[in-house]
PAMAR-787702 format. One record per residue (C-alpha): residue number from 1; chain; x, y, z. Coordinates in steps of 0.001 Angstrom, whole numbers, plus 500000, padded with zeros to 6 digits. Layout:
N
 num cadena      X      Y      Z
 NUM      A      X      Y      Z
...
//
This chain:
673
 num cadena      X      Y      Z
   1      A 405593 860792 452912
   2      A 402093 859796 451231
   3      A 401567 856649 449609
   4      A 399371 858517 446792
   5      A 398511 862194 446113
   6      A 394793 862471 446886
   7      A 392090 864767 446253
   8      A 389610 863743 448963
   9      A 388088 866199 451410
  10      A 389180 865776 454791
  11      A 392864 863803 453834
  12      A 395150 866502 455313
  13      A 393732 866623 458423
  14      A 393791 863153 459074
  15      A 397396 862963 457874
  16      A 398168 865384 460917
  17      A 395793 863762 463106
  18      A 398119 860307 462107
  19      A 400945 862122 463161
  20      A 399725 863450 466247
  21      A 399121 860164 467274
  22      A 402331 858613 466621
  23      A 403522 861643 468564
  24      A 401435 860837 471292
  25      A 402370 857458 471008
  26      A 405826 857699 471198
  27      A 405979 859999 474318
  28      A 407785 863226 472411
  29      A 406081 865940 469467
  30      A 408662 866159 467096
  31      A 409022 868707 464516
  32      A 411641 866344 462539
  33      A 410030 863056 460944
  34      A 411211 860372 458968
  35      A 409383 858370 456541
  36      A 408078 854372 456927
  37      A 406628 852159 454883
  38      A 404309 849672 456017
  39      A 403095 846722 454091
  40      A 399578 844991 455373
  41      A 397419 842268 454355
  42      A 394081 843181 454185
  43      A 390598 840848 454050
  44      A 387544 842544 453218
  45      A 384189 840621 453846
  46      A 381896 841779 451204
  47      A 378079 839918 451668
  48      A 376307 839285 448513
  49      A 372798 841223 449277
  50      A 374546 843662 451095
  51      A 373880 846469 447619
  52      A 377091 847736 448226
  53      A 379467 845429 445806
  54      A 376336 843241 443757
  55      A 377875 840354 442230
  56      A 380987 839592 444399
  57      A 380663 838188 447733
  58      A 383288 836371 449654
  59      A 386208 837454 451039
  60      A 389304 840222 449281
  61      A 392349 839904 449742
  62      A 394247 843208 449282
  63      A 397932 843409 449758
  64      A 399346 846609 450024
  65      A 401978 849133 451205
  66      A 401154 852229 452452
  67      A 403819 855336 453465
  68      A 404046 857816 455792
  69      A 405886 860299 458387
  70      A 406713 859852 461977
  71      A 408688 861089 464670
  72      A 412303 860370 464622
  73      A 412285 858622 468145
  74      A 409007 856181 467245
  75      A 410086 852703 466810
  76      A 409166 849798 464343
  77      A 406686 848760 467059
  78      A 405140 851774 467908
  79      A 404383 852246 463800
  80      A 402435 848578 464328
  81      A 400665 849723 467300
  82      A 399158 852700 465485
  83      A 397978 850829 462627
  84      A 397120 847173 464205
  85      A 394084 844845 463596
  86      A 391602 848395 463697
  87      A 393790 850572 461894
  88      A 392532 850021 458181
  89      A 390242 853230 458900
  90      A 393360 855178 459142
  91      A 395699 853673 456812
  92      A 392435 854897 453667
  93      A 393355 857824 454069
  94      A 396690 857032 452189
  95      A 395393 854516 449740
  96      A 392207 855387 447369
  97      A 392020 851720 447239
  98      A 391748 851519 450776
  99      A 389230 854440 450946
 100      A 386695 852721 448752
 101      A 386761 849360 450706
 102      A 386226 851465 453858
 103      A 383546 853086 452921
 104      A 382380 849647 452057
 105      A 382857 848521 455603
 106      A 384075 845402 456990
 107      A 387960 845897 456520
 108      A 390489 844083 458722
 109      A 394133 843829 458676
 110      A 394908 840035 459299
 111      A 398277 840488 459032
 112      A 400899 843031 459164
 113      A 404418 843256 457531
 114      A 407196 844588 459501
 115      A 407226 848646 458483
 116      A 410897 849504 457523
 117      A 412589 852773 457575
 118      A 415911 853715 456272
 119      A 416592 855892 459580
 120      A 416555 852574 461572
 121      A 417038 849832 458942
 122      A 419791 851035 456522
 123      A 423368 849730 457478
 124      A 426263 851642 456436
 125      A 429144 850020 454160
 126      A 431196 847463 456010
 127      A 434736 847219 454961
 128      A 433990 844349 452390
 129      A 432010 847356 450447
 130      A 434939 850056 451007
 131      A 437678 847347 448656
 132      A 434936 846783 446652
 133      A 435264 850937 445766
 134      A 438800 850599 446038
 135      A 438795 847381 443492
 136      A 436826 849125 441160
 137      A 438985 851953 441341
 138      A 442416 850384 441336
 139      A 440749 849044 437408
 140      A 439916 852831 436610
 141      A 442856 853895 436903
 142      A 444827 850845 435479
 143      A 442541 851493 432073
 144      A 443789 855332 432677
 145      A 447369 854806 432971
 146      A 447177 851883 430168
 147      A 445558 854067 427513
 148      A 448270 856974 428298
 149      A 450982 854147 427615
 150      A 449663 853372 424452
 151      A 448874 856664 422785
 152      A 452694 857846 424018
 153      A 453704 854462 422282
 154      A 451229 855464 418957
 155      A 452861 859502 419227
 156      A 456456 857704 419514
 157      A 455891 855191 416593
 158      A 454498 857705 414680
 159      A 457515 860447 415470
 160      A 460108 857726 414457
 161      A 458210 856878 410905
 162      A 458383 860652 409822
 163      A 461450 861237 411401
 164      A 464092 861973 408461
 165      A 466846 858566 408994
 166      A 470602 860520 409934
 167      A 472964 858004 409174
 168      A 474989 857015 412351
 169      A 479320 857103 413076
 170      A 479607 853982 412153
 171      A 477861 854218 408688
 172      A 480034 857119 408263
 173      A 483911 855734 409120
 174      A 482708 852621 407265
 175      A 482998 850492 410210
 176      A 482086 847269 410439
 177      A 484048 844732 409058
 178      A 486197 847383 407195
 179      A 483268 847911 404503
 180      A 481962 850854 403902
 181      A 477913 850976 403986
 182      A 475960 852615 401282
 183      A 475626 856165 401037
 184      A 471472 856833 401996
 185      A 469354 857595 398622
 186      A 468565 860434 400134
 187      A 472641 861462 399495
 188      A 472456 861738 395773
 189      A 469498 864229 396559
 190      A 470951 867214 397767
 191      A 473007 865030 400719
 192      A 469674 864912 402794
 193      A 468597 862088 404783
 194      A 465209 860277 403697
 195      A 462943 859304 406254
 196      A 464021 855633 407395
 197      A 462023 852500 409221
 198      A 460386 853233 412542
 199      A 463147 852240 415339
 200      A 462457 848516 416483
 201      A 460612 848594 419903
 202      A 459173 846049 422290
 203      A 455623 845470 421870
 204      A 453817 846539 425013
 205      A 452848 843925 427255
 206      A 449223 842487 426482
 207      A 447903 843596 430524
 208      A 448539 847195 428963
 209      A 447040 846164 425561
 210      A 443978 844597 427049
 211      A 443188 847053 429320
 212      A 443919 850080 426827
 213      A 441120 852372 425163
 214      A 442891 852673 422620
 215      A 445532 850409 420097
 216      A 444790 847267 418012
 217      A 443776 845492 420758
 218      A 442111 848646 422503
 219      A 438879 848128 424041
 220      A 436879 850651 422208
 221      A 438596 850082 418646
 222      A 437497 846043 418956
 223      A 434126 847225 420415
 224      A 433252 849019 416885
 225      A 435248 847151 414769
 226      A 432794 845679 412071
 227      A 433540 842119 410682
 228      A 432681 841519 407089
 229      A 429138 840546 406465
 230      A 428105 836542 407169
 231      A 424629 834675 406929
 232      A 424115 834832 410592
 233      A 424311 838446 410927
 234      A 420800 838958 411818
 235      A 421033 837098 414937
 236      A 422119 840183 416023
 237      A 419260 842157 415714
 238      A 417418 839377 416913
 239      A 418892 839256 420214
 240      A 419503 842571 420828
 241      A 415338 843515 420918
 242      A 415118 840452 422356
 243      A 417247 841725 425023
 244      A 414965 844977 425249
 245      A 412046 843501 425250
 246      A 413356 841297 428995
 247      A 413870 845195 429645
 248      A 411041 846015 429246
 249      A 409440 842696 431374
 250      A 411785 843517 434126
 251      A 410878 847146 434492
 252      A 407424 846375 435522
 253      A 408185 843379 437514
 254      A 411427 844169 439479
 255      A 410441 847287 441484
 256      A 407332 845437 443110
 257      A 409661 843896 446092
 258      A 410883 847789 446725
 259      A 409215 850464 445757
 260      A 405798 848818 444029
 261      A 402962 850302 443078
 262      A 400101 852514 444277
 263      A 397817 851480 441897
 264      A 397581 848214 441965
 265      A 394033 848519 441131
 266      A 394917 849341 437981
 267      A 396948 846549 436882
 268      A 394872 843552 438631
 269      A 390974 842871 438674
 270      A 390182 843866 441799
 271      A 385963 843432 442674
 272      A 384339 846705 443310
 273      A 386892 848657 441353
 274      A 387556 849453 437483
 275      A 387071 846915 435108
 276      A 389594 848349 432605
 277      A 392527 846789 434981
 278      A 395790 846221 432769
 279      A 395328 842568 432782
 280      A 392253 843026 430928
 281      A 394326 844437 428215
 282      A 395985 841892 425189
 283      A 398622 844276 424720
 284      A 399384 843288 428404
 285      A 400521 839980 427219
 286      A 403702 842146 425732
 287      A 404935 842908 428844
 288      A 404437 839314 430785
 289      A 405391 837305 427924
 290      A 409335 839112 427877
 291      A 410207 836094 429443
 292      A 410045 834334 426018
 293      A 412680 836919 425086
 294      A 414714 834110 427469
 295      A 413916 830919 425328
 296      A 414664 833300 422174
 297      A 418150 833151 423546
 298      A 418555 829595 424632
 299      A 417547 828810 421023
 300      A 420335 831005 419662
 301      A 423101 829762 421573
 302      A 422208 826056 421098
 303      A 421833 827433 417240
 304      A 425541 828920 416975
 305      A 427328 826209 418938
 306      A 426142 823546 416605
 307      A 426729 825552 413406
 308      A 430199 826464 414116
 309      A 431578 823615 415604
 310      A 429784 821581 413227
 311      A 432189 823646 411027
 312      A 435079 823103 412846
 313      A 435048 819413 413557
 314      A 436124 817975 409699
 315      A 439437 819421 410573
 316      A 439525 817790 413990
 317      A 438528 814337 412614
 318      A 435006 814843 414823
 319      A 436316 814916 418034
 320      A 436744 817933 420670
 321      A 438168 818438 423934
 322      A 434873 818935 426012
 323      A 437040 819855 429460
 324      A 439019 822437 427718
 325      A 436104 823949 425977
 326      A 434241 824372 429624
 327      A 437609 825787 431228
 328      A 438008 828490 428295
 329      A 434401 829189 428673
 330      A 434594 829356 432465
 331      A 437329 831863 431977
 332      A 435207 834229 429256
 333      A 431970 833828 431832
 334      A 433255 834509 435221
 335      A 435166 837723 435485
 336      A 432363 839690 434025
 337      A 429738 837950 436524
 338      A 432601 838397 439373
 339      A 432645 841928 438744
 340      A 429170 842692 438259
 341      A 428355 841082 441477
 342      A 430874 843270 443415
 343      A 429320 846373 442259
 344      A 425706 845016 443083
 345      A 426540 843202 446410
 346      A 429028 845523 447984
 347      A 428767 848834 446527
 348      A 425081 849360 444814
 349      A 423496 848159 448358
 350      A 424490 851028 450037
 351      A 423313 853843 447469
 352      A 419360 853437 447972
 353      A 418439 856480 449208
 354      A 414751 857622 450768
 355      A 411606 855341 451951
 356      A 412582 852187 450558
 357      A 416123 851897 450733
 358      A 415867 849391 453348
 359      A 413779 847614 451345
 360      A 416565 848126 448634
 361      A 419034 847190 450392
 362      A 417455 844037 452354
 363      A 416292 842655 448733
 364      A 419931 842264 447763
 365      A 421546 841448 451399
 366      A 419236 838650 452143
 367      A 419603 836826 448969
 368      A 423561 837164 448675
 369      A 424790 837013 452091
 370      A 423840 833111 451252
 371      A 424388 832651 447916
 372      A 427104 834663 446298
 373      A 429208 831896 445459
 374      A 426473 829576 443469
 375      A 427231 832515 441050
 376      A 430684 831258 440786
 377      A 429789 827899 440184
 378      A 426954 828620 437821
 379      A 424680 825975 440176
 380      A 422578 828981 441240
 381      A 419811 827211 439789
 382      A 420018 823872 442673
 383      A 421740 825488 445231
 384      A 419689 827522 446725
 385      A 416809 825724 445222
 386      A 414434 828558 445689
 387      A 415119 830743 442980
 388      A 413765 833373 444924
 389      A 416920 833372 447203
 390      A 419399 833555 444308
 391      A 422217 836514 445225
 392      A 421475 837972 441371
 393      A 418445 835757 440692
 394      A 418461 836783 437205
 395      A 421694 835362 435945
 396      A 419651 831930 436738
 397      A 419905 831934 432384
 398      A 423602 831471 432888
 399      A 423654 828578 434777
 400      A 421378 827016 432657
 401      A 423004 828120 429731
 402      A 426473 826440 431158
 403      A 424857 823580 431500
 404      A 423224 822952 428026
 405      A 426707 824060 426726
 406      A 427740 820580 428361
 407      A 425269 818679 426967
 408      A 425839 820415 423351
 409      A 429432 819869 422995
 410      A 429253 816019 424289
 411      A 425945 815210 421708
 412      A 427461 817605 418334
 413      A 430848 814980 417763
 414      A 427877 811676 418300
 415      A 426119 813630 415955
 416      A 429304 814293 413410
 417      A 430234 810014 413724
 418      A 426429 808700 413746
 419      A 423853 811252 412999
 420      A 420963 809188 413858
 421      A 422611 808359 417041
 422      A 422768 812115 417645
 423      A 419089 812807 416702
 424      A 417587 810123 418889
 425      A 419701 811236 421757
 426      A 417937 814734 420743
 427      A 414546 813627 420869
 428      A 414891 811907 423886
 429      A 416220 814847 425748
 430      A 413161 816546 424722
 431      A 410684 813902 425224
 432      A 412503 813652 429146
 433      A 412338 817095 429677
 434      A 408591 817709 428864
 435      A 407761 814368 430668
 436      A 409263 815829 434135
 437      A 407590 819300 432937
 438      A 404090 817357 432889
 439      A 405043 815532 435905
 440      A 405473 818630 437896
 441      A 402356 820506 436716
 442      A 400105 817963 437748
 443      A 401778 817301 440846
 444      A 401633 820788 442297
 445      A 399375 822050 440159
 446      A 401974 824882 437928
 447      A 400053 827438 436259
 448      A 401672 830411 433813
 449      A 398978 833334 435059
 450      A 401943 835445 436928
 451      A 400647 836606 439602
 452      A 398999 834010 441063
 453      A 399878 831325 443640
 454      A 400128 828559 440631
 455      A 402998 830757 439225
 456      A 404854 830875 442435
 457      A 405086 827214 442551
 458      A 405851 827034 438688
 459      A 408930 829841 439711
 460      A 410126 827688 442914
 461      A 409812 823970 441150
 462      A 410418 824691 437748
 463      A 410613 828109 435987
 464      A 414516 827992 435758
 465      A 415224 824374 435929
 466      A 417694 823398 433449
 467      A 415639 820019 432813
 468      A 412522 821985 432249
 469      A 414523 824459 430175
 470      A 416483 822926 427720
 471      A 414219 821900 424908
 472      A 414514 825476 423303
 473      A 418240 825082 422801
 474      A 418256 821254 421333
 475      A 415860 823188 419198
 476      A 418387 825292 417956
 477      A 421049 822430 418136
 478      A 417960 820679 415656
 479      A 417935 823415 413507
 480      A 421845 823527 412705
 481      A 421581 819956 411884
 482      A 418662 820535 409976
 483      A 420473 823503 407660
 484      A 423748 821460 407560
 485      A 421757 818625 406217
 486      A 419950 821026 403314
 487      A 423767 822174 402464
 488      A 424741 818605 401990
 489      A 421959 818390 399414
 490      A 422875 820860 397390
 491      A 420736 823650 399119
 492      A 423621 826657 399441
 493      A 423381 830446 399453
 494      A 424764 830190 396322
 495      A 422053 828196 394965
 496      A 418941 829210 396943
 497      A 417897 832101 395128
 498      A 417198 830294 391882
 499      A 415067 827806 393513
 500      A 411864 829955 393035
 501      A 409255 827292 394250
 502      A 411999 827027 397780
 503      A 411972 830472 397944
 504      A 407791 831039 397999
 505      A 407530 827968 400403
 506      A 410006 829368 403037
 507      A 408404 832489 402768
 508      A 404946 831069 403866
 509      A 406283 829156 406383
 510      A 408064 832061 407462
 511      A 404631 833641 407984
 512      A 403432 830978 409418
 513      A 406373 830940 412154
 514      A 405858 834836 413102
 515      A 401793 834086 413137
 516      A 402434 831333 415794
 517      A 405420 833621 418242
 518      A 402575 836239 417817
 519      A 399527 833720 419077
 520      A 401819 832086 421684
 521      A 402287 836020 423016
 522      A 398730 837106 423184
 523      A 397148 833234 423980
 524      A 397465 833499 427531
 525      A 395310 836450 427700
 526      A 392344 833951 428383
 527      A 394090 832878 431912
 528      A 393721 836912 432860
 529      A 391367 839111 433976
 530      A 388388 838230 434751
 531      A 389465 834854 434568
 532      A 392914 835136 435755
 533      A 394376 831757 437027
 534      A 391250 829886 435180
 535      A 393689 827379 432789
 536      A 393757 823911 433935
 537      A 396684 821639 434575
 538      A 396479 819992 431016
 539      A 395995 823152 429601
 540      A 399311 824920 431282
 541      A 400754 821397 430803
 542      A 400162 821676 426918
 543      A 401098 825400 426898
 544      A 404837 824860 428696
 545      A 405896 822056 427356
 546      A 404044 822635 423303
 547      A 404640 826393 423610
 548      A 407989 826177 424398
 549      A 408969 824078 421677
 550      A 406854 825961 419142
 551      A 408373 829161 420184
 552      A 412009 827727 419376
 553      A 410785 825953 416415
 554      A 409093 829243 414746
 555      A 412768 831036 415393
 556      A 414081 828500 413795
 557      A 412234 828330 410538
 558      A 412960 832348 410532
 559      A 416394 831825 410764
 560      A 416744 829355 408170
 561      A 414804 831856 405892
 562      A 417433 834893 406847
 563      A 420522 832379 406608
 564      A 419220 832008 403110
 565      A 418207 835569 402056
 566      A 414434 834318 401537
 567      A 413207 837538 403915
 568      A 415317 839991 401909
 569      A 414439 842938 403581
 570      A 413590 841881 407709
 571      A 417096 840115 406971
 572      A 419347 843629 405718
 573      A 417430 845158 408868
 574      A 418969 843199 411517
 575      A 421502 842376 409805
 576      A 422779 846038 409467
 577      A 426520 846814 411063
 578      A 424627 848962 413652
 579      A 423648 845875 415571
 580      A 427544 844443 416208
 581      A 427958 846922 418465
 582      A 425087 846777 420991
 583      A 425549 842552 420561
 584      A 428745 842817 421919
 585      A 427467 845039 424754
 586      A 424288 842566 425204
 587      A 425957 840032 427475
 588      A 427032 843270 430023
 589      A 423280 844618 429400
 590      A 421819 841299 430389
 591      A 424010 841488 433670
 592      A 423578 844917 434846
 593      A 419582 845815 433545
 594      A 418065 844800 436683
 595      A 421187 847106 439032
 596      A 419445 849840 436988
 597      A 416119 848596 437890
 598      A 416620 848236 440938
 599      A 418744 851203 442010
 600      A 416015 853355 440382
 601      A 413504 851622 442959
 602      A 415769 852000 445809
 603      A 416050 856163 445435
 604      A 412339 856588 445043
 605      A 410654 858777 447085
 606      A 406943 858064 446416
 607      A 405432 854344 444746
 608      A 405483 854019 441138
 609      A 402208 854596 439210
 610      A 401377 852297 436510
 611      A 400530 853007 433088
 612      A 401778 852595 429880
 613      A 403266 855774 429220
 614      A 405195 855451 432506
 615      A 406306 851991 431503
 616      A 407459 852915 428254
 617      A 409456 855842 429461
 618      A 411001 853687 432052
 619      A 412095 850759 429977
 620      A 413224 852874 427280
 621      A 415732 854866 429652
 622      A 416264 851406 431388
 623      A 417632 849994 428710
 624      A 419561 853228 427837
 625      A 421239 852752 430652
 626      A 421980 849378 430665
 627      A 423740 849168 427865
 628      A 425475 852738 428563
 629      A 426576 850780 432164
 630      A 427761 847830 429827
 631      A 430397 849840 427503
 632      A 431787 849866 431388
 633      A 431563 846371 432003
 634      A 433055 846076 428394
 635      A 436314 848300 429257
 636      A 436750 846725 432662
 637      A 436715 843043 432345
 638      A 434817 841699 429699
 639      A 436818 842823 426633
 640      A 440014 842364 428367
 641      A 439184 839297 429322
 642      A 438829 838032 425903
 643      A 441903 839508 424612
 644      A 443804 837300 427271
 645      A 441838 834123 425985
 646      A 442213 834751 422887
 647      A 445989 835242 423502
 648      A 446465 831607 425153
 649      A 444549 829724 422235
 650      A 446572 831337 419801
 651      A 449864 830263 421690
 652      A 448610 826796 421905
 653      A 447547 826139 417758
 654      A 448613 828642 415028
 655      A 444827 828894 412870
 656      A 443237 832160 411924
 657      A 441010 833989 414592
 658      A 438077 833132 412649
 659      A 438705 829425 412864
 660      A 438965 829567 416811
 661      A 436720 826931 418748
 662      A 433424 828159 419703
 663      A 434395 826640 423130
 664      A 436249 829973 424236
 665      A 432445 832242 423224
 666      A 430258 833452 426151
 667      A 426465 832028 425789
 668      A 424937 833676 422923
 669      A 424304 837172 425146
 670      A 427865 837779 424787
 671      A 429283 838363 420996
 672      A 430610 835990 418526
 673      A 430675 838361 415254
//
């Protein structure tokens, strides 16, 4: 296995000559080899006035992974041995990056990753993995067996409603308290029997309802069922590409601990190479800044909890039942996350096939063998600290979602009783959170340039903190105040549209909003390149804690403009029906993306090659995927799930389903339409 077709003379032979060695080496010529991959460190000295590299001087660092074959009986140690301190020569011939620092001369290998080889480092599936298969089974064929239940019930209900009525003895003999019964209408007609009511039959127990295809409460029926039409409805455009464009960020990013790239002189400035590198690019900044996509959400959800239940409190004289709210919640969350975490943990491990499916495999076994239960609890994001040793580090949004929820539903009733009790508690949160934000930049120096050592301590200390996080959804909280507050003065849907002078000055600030998410994307293109990592700590202080809050605040103009039909025609766009569906399926998407990723790494058999075509083409079927995997997710646990929910509230208070507490929604990834 070669890291990287080449086209240089002389490559082939020293590929054999490699193997020969390792042969050698290992005491046996095999004909049958196995593949390795090896990740070094490499330092290249490069003098100043030495006229090979003018203008750089110093010292490169280079890491990279390199592949190749060896005999079945060589060991990890006898791969280390060939390459060693002196073996950059030979490793250049699978790299061209390593082939033009070579010919440069002074290249050393100060360190040297363990190789890995899924021959020697794969392990087979325990019997935690084998009932995770059968688990996931046993729910196949429960939705099987449920959805044959209930289209016998529909053939049966259906047969008995056509079915001419025959009257029965006793009708006939008149018996029954010695009065005769009424001859059928259908008598005076020729003597024949109309068709009568359908014959009263036990409705089928909700398990078999919830887990059906099919029926009123059948998965697939309430996945497509369309609501009628409400102001909101183009959140769910909104966070549907929102949820693409994380896609999209997480299909470059993820497959760099497995698979990676070979051309990583492409994507970073690297001295003595290209200058055209990726990150020299603006249209770059569309693929780092997907993380954005992330406070896009946070605003949402913080957005539709303190619209509806602002909504909902009148007829609870302003008061809620915050540990009820969290249980219900708790109970929507959890299965779905459960379930998804089987799959990845105990059955998705073991599927890697090819060079790096120990790296696969070890990426998922060394973060959840410690952690898989901070899922459960949703304090992924404290325990482990590290967000790097999270068991599904991605669902790190969850947790911090769970907690917001908490503050939300304790601040909206202060709000309802004293609103300026409720905004100062706001403001304070805010002011808090970007004074610990500050606090931390400037005390180990945080930087947002992403691959750089800054941005590794801004992802261990505060990247997913919940205290660093939250000012995007009291932003959204701010901005349901802010439109309940322009209802109150006479500002309704009903009225908007006749306000001409409203309507032009929401429509430039709506410009205004999309002109700052816009600069706030492309603005950190001055800490790449060519002078990547160059922002200072006030400036990535400012940019954090100001960008955040801009971000959120521009959303939130928009949304007031859509809620109000000022943006007639972006609003009928993601507003269209088309939307409901994939919204519903966004919450699954958001879980299972990165299983797609990542399994797609694991069953590689050569590195990835960057470039934009590639990307696009990946994300695109990514996210295909995704939410194709979700519609499972949705059938399995998710929609069921909800049904049962749904179920208990109703048992406990008789209101309409459209009046049920926002308490019982998932965060904002999950539907409420």
């Amino acid at each position: 296995m070669d890291a990287k077709p080449s086209k240089q003379a002389g490559v082939g032979d020293a590929r054999i000559s490699l193997r020969k060695a390792a042969a050698q080496r290992c005491g046996e010529v095999q004909h049958v080899h196995r593949p390795a991959t090896l990740q070094v460190f490499l330092d290249h000295h490069v003098c100043k006035h030495d006229g090979k590299m003018p203008g750089h001087s110093g010292e490169i660092n280079v890491p990279i992974r390199v592949g190749f074959c060896l005999p079945e009986v060589c060991s990890h140690e006898d791969a280390r041995s060939l390459v060693g301190p002196q073996g950059a020569g030979t490793l250049s011939f699978f790299s061209p990056t390593l082939a033009v620092l070579a010919k440069i001369g002074g290249l050393s290998i100060p360190k040297l990753y363990p190789p890995t080889s899924p021959q020697l480092d794969v392990k087979p599936m325990d019997i935690w993995g084998y009932m995770a298969v059968l688990t996931v089974s046993s729910f196949a064929v429960f939705i099987v067996v449920s959805t044959l239940i209930t289209c016998a019930r529909q053939r049966r209900d259906v047969r008995d409603a056509t079915m001419p009525r025959i009257p029965g003895p006793e009708e006939m003999l008149g018996v029954g308290g010695g009065q005769r019964l009424l001859a059928s209408p259908g008598a005076s007609n020729g003597g024949a029997a109309s068709p009568g009511p359908a014959r009263n039959s036990r409705q089928l127990p909700l398990f078999v309802q919830a887990f059906s295809l099919v029926g009123t409460n059948g998965t697939l029926p309430k996945l497509f069922d369309c609501p009628p039409y409400k102001p909101t409805d183009s959140l769910n455009g909104i966070r549907v590409l929102s949820m693409v464009w994380i896609i999209l960020g997480h299909t470059f990013l993820m497959p760099e601990g497995i698979s990676g790239y070979a051309n990583g002189e492409d994507i970073f400035v690297t001295p003595g190479f290209s200058s055209h590198a990726a990150e020299q690019n603006p249209l770059f900044m569309l693929i780092v800044a997907a993380e954005q996509g992330v406070d896009t959400f946070f605003f949402l959800s913080g957005f539709l909890l303190s619209l509806l239940t602002l909504r909902e409190l009148p007829a609870k004289n302003g008061k809620l039942n915050p540990l009820q709210a969290l249980v219900l919640r708790y109970i929507r969350l959890t299965p779905s996350l459960a379930f998804v975490m089987l799959v990845f943990y105990k059955i998705l491990a073991f599927l890697g096939n090819g060079p790096f499916a120990a790296a696969f495999q070890d990426s998922i076994n060394r973060r959840c063998d410690i952690s898989w239960w901070s899922e459960l609890t949703y304090t992924m994001n404290f325990v482990p600290f590290d967000s790097d040793k999270i068991c599904m580090g991605w669902t790190w949004y969850l947790g911090d979602d769970m907690i917001f929820f908490i503050f939300g539903i304790l601040l909206l009733p202060v709000f309802y009783k004293r609103r300026w009790l409720g905004w100062m508690i706001l403001v304070l949160l805010i002011v808090m959170s970007m004074g610990i934000s500050t606090w931390l930049v400037y005390k180990y120096h945080l930087g947002v340039y992403a691959f750089g050592p800054t941005y590794t301590r801004y992802s261990y200390y505060a990247y997913s903190k919940p205290y660093t996080r939250i000012p995007a959804y009291l932003v959204g909280i701010a901005t349901a105040w802010l439109l309940d507050e322009l209802e109150r003065r006479g500002l309704t849907r009903a009225t908007s549209l006749s306000r001409h002078n409203v309507k032009f000055a929401m429509r430039v600030a709506s410009l205004f909003a999309t002109a700052m998410l816009l600069f706030l994307v492309f603005i950190p293109t001055s800490d790449y390149g060519s002078h990547k990592d160059s922002w200072a700590d006030p400036v990535n202080s400012l940019f954090i804690n100001s960008g955040r809050l801009l971000w959120s605040a521009s959303w939130g103009m928009i949304c007031i403009s859509f809620y109000y039909d000022y943006l007639a025609y972006p609003n009928a766009f993601l507003s269209h029906w088309m939307w409901t569906p994939m919204t519903r399926l966004s919450y699954g998407a958001y879980l299972v993306h990165p299983l797609v990723i990542k399994l797609s790494a694991g069953n590689e058999v050569q590195f990835y090659t960057f470039s934009g075509m590639d990307l696009a083409y990946r994300a695109i079927g990514n996210s295909v995927l995704a939410y194709s995997a979700s519609v499972l997710v949705w059938c399995f646990i998710e929609r069921p799930m909800m049904t049962f929910t749904s179920a208990l509230l109703k048992k406990k208070r008789s209101v309409p389903k459209e009046q049920l507490s926002v308490a019982q929604d998932p965060p904002l990834l999950s539907p409420r339409v």
